[in-house]
C-alpha atoms as one frame of an Amber mdcrd trajectory, in Angstrom:
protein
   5.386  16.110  21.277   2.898  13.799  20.735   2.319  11.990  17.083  -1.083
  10.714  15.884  -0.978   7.975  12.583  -4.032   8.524  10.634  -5.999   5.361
   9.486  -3.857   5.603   6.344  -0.589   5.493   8.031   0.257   9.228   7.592
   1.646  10.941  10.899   0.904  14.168  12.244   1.352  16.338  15.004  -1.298
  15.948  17.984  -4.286  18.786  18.386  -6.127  18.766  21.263  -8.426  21.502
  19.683  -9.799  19.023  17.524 -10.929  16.675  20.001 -12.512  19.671  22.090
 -14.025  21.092  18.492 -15.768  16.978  17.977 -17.452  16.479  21.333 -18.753
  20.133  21.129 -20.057  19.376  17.554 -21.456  16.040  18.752 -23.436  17.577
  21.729 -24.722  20.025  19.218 -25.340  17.811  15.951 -27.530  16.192  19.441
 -29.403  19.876  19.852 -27.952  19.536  23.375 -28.164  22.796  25.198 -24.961
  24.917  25.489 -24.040  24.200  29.026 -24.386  20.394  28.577 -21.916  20.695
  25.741 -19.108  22.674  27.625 -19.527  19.995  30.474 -19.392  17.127  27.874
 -16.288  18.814  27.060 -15.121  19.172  30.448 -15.565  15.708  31.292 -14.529
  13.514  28.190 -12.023  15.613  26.235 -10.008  17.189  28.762  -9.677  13.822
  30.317  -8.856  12.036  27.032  -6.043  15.256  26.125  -4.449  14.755  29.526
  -4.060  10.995  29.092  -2.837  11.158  24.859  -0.164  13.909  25.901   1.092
  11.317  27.932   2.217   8.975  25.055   4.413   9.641  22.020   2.511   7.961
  19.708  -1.370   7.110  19.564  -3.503   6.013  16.549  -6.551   7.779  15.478
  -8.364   4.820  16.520  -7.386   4.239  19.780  -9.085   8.176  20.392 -12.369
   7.818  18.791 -12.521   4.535  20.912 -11.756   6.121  24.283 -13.935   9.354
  23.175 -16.756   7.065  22.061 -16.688   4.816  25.212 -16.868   8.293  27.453
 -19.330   9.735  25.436 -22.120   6.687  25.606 -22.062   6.862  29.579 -22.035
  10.587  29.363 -24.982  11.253  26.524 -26.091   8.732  24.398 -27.146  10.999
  21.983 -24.229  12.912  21.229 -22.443   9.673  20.762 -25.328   8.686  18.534
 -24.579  11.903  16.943 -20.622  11.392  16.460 -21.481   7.728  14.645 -23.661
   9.816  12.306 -21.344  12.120  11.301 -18.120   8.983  10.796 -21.176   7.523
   8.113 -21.406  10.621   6.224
């Protein structure tokens, strides 16, 4: 099972549902239509689920990095959206 440490050190079981759940919200904080959202998800979380379930332990950081990095080739604006939403 994989183990994520929160940026205050606290550890806690992986969800991939949550990573699905904040690109979707991204693409639609970015009024992106519905079928660009399930292929944002489709294309960056899916890939970055596969590749975290593969470790034991991963920081928090180290996801929003590789989710950020996917999602400014994918749609600019729903990573402009996803920095938006960390400021709040």
């Amino acid at each position: 099972m994989v183990k994520v440490i929160k940026r205050k050190g606290k550890i806690v079981a992986f969800s991939a549902a949550k990573i699905k759940r904040g690109v979707a919200n991204s693409a639609k904080d970015a009024k992106l239509p519905v079928s660009v959202r399930k292929r944002l998800v489709r294309k960056i979380a899916l890939p970055i689920i596969r590749s975290m379930r593969k470790r034991k332990l991963v920081r928090t950081s180290a996801i929003r990095k590789s989710i950020l990095s996917k999602l400014n080739r994918q749609s600019k604006a729903a990573a402009q959206a996803w920095r938006k939403y960390e400021r709040r």
